[in-house]
MARBA-3410 file (N, C-alpha, C, O; in Angstrom, 1 decimal):
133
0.9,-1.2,0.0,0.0,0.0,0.0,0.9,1.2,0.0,1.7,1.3,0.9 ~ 0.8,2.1,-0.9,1.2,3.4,-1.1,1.4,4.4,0.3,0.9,4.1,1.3 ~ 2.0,5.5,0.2,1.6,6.0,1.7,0.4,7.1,1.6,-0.1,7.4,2.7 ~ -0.1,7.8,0.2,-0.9,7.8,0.2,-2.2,7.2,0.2,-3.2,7.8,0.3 ~ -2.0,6.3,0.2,-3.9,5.2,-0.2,-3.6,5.2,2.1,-4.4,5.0,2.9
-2.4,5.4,2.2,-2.2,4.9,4.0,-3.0,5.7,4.3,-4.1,5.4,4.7 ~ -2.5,7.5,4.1,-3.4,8.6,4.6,-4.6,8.2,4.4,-5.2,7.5,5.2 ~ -5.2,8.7,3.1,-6.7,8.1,3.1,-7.5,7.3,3.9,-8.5,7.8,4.4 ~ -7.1,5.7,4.1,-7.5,5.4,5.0,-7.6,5.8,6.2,-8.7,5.7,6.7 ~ -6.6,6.3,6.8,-6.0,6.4,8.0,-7.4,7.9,8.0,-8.1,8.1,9.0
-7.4,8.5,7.2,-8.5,9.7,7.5,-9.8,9.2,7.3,-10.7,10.0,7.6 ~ -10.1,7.9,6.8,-11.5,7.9,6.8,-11.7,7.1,8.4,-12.7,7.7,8.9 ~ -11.5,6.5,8.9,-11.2,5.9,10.1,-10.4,6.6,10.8,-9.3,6.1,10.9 ~ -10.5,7.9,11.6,-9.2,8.6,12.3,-9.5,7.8,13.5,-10.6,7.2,13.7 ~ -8.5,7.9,14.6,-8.6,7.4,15.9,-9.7,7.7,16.5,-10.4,8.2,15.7
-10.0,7.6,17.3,-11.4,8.0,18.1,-10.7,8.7,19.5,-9.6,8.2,19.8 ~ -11.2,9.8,20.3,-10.6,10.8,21.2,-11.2,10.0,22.3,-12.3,9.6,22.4 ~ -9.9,9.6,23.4,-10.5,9.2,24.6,-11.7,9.7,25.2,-11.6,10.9,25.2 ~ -12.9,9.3,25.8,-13.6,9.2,26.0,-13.3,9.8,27.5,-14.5,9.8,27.9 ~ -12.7,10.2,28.2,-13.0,10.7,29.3,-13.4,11.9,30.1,-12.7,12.9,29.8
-14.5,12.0,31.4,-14.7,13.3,31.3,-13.4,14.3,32.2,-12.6,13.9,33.0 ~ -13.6,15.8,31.6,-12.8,16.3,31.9,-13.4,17.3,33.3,-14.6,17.3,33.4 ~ -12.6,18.1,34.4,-13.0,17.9,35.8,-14.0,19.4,35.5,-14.7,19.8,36.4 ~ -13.8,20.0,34.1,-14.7,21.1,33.9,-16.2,20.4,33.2,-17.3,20.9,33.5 ~ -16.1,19.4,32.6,-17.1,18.6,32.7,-18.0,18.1,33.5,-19.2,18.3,33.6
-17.2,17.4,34.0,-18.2,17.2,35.8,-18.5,18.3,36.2,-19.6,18.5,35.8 ~ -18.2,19.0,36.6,-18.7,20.2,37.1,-19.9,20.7,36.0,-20.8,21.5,36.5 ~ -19.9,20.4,34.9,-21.2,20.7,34.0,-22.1,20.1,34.3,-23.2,20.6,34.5 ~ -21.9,18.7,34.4,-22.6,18.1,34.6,-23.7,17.8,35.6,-24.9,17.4,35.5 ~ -22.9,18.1,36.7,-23.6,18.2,38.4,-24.6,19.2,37.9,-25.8,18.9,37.7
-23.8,20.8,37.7,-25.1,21.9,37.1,-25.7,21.6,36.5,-26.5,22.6,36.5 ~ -26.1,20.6,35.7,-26.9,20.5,34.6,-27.9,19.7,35.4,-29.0,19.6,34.9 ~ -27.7,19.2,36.4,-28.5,17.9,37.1,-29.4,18.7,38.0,-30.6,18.7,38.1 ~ -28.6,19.5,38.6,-29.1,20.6,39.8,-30.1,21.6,39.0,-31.1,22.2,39.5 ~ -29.8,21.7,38.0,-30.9,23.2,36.9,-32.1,22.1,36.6,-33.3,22.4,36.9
-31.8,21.1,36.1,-33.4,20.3,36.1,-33.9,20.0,37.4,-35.1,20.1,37.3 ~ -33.5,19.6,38.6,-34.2,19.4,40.0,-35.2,20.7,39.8,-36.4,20.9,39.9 ~ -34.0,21.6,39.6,-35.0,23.1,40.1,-36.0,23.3,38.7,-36.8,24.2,38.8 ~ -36.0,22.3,37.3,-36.9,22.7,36.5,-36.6,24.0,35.7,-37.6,24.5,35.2 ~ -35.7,24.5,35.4,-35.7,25.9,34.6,-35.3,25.5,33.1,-35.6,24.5,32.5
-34.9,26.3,32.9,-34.8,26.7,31.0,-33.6,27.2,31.4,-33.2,28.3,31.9 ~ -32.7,25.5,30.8,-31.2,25.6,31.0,-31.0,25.3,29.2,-31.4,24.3,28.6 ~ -30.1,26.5,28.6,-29.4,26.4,27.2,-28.0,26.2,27.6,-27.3,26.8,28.5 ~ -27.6,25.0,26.4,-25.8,24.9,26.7,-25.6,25.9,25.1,-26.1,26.0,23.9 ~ -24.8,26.4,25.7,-24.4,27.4,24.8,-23.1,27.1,24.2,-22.2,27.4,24.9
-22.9,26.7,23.3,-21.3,26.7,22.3,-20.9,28.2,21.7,-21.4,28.7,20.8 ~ -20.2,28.6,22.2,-19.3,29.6,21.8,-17.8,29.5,20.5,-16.8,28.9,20.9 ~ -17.7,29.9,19.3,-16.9,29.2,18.6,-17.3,29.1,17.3,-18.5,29.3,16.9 ~ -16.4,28.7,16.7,-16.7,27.9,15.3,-16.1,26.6,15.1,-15.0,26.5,15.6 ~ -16.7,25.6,14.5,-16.1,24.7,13.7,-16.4,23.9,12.5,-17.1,24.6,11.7
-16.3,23.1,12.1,-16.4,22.3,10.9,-17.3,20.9,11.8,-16.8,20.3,12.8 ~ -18.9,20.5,11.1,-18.6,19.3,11.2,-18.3,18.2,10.3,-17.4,18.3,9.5 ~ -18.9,16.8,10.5,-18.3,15.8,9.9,-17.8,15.8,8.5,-16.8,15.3,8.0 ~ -19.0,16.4,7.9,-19.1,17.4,6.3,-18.4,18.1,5.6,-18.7,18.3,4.5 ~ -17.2,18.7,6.4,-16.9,20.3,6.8,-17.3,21.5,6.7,-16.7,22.5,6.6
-18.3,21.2,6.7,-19.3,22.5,6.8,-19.1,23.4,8.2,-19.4,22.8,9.2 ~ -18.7,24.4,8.3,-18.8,25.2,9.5,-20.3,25.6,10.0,-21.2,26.1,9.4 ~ -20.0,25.2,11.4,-20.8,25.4,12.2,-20.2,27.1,12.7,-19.1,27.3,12.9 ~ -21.3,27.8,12.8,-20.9,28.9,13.8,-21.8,29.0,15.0,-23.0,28.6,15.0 ~ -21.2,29.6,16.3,-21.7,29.1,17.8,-21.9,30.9,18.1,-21.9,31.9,17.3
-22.2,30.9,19.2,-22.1,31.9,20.1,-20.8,32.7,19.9,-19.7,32.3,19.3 ~ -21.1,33.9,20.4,-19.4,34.9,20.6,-18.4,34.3,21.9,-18.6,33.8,23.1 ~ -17.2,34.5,21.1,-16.1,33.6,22.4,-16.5,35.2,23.7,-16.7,36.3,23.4 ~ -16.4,34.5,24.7,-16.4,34.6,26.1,-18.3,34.5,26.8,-18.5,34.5,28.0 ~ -19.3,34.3,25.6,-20.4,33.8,26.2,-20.4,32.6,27.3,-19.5,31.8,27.4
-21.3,32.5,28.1,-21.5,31.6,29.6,-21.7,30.4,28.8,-22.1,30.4,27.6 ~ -21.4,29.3,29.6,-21.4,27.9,28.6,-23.1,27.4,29.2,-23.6,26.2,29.1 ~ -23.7,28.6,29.8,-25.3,28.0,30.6,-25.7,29.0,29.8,-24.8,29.7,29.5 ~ -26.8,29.4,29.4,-28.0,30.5,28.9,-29.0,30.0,29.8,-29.3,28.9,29.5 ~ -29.7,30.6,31.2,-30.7,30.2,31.6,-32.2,31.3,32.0,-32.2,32.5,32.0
-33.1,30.7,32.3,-33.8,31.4,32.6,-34.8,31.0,34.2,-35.8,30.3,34.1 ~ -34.2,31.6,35.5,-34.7,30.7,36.5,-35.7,31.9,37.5,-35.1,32.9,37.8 ~ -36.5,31.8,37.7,-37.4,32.9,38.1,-37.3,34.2,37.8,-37.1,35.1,38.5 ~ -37.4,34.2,36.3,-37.7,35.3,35.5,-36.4,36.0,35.2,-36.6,37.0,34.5 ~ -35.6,35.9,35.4,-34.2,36.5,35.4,-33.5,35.8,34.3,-33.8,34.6,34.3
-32.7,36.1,33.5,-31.6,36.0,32.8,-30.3,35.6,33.7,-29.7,36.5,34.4 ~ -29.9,34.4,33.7,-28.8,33.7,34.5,-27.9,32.8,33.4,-28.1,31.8,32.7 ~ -26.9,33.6,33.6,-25.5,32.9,32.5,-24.8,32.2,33.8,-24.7,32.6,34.9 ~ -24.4,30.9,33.2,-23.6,30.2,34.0,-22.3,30.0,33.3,-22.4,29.6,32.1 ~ -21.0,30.2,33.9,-19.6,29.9,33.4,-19.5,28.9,34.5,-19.5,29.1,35.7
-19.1,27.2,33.6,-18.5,26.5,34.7,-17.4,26.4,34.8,-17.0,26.3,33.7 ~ -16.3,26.3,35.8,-15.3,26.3,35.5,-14.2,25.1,36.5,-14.8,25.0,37.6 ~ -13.2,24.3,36.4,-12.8,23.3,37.2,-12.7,24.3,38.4,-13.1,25.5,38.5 ~ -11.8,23.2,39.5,-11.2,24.3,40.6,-10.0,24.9,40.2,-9.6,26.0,40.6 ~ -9.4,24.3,39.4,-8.2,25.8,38.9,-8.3,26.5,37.3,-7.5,27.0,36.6
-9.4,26.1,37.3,-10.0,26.9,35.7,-10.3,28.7,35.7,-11.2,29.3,36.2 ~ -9.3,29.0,35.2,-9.4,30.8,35.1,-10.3,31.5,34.0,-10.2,31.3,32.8 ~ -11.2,32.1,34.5,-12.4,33.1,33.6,-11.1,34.0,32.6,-10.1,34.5,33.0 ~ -11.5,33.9,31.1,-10.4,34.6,30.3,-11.5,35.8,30.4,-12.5,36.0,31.1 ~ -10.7,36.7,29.3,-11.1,38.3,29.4,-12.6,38.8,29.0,-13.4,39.6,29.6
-12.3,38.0,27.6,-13.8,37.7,27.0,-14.6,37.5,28.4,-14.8,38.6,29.0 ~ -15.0,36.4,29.0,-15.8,35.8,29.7,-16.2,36.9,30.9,-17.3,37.0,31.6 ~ -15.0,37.6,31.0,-15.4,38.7,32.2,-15.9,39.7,31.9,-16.2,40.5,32.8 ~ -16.1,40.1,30.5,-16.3,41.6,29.8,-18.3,40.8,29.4,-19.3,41.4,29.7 ~ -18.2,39.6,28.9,-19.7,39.1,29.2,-20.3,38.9,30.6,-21.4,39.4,30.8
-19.8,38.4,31.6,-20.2,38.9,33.0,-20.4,40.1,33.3,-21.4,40.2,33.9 ~ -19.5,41.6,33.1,-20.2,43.1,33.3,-21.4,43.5,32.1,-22.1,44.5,32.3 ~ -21.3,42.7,31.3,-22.6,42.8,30.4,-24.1,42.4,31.2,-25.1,43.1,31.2 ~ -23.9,41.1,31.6,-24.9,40.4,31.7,-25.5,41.2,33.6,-26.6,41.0,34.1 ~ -24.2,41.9,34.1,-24.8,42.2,35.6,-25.3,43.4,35.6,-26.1,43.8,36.4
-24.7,44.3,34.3,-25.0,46.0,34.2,-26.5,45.8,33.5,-27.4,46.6,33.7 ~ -26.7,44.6,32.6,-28.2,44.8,32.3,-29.4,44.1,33.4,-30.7,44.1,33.3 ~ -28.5,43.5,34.4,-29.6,42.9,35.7,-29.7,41.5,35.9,-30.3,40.9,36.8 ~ -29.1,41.1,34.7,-29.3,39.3,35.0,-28.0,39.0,36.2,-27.3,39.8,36.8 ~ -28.1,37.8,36.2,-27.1,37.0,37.3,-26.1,36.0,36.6,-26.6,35.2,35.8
-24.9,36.1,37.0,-23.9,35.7,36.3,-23.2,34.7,37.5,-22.9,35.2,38.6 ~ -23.0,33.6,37.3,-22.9,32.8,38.3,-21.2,31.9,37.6,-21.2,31.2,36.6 ~ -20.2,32.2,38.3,-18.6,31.6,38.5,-19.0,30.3,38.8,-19.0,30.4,40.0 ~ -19.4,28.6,38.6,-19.7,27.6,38.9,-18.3,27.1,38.9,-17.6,27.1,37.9 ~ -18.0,26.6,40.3,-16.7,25.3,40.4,-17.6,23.9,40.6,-17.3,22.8,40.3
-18.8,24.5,41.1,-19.6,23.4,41.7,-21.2,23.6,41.5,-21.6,24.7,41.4 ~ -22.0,22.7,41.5,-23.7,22.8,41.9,-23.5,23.9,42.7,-23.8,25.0,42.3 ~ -23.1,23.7,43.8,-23.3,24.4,45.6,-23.3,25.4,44.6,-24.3,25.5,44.0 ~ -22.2,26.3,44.2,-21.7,28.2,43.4,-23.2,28.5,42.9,-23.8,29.5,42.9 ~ -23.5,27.0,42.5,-25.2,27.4,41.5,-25.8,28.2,43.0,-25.9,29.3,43.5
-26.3,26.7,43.3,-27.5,27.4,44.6,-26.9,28.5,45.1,-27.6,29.4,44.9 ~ -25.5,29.1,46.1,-25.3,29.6,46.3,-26.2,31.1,46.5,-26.8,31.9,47.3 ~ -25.6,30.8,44.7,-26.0,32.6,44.1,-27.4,32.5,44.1,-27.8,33.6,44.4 ~ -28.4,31.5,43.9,-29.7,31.6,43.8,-30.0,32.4,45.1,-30.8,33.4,45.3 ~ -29.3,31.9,45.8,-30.0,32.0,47.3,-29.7,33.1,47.7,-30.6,33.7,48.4
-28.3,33.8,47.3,-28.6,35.4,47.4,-29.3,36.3,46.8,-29.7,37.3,47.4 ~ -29.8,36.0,45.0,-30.7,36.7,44.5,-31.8,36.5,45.1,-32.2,37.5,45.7 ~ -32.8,35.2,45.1,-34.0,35.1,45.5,-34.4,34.7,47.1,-35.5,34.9,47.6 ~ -33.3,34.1,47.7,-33.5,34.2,49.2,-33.5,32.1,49.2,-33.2,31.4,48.2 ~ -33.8,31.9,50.4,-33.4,30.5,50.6,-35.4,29.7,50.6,-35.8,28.6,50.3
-35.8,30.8,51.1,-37.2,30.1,50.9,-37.7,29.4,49.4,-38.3,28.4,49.0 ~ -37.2,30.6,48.7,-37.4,30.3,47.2,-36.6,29.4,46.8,-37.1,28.2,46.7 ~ -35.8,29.5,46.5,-34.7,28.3,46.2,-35.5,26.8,46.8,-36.0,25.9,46.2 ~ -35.6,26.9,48.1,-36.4,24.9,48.8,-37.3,25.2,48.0,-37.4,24.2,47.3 ~ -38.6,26.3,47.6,-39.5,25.9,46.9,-39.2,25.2,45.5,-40.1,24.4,45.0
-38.2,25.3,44.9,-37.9,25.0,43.8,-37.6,23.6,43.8,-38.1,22.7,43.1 ~ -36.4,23.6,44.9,-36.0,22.3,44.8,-37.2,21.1,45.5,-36.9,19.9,45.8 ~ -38.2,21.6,45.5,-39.3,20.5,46.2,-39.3,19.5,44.8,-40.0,18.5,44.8
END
């Protein structure tokens, strides 16, 4: 076999990407478990462009959008999750003074807890157990 006819194959079959999650994942994940208990209108938001399988470009959201779009007792709530040593870049903080100067809630997630946290300062703790009933 040629080393071209190699490539070819070798691109119609590429490796497949380990499969494991990453610790900013889990952390999505928990939130994502915790925003359905409470029932809201949770958007995962992709920020970015790419190509899919086709190569067709996909275009996403603007880079530093919240990786949550939500909407939890009437409020506009962006969620950025981030691991425990995952740093908010510049983008992401110039959309956080966006999203607080127009009144929504902009929530730093390491964890579920960061979620409720902030809930419970915006709307109080009664509200929040109502939710989580």
């Amino acid at each position: 076999m040629s080393d071209d006819a190699a490539w070819v194959r070798a691109m119609r079959h590429p490796p497949t990407k380990k499969k494991t999650k990453t610790p900013e994942s889990k952390v999505s994940a928990a939130v994502d478990r915790y925003l359905k208990k409470i029932r809201v209108i949770n958007i995962r938001t992709n920020a970015g462009s790419w190509a899919d399988e086709s190569g067709n470009m996909i275009m996403g959201a603007k880079a530093g959008t919240s990786d949550k779009t939500c909407c939890i007792g009437g409020v506009f709530v962006a969620i950025e999750t981030k691991s425990a040593v995952g740093k908010q870049s510049e983008a992401q903080a110039r959309y956080q003074a966006r999203v607080e100067r127009l009144g929504g809630l902009y929530v730093l997630a390491r964890s579920a807890a960061d979620v409720r946290a902030a809930l419970v300062l915006r709307f109080g703790e009664a509200t929040v157990k109502g939710w989580e009933l």
